[in-house]
C-alpha positions in Angstrom: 38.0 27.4 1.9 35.8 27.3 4.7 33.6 24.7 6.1 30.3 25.5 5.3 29.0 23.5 8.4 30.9 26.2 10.6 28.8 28.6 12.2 30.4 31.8 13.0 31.2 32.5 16.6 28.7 35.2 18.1 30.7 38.2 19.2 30.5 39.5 22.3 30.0 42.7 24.2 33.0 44.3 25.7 31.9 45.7 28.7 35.3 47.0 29.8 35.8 49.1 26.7 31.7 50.3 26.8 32.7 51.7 30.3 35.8 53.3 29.2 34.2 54.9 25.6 31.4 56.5 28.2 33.7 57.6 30.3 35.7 59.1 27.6 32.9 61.0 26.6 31.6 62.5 29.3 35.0 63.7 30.2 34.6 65.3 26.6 31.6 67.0 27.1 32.9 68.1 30.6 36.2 69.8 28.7 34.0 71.7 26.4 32.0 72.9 28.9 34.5 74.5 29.9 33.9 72.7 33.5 30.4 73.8 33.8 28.1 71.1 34.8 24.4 71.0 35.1 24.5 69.2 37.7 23.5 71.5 41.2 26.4 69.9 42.8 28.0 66.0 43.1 28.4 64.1 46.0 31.1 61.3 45.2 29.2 58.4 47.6 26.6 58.4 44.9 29.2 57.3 42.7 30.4 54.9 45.3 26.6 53.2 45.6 26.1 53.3 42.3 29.0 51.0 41.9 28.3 49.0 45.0 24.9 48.1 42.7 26.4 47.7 39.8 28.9 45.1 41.0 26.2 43.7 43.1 24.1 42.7 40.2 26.8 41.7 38.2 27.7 39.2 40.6 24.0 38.1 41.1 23.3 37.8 37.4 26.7 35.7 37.1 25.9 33.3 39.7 22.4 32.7 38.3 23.7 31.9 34.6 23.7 28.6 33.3 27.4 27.0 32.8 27.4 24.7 29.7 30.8 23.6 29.8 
């Protein structure tokens, strides 16, 4: 039987596999489209600094968390 002083471990977020179900989809909807986008037209160095930001404040909200170990 279990302890009942255990507490169960939180579970946490899986960014890696959020990223990659979004990605999925939108590849889906892109498919069914039929390639048709709504978009006027992309420019792939949004995508670039998008990512530059993202990383950015990834790395920022990493250094700024508490370590408890």
């Amino acid at each position: 039987m279990a302890d009942p002083d255990e507490t169960p471990e939180r579970k946490r977020l899986d960014l890696l596999t959020l990223l990659a179900g979004v990605a999925t989809l939108l590849m889906a909807a892109y498919v069914l489209t039929d390639g048709r986008t709504w978009l006027p037209s992309f420019d792939p160095r949004w995508l670039l600094a998008g990512g530059a930001v993202l990383v950015g404040l990834l790395l920022l909200g990493s250094s700024v968390r508490r370590r408890n170990r």
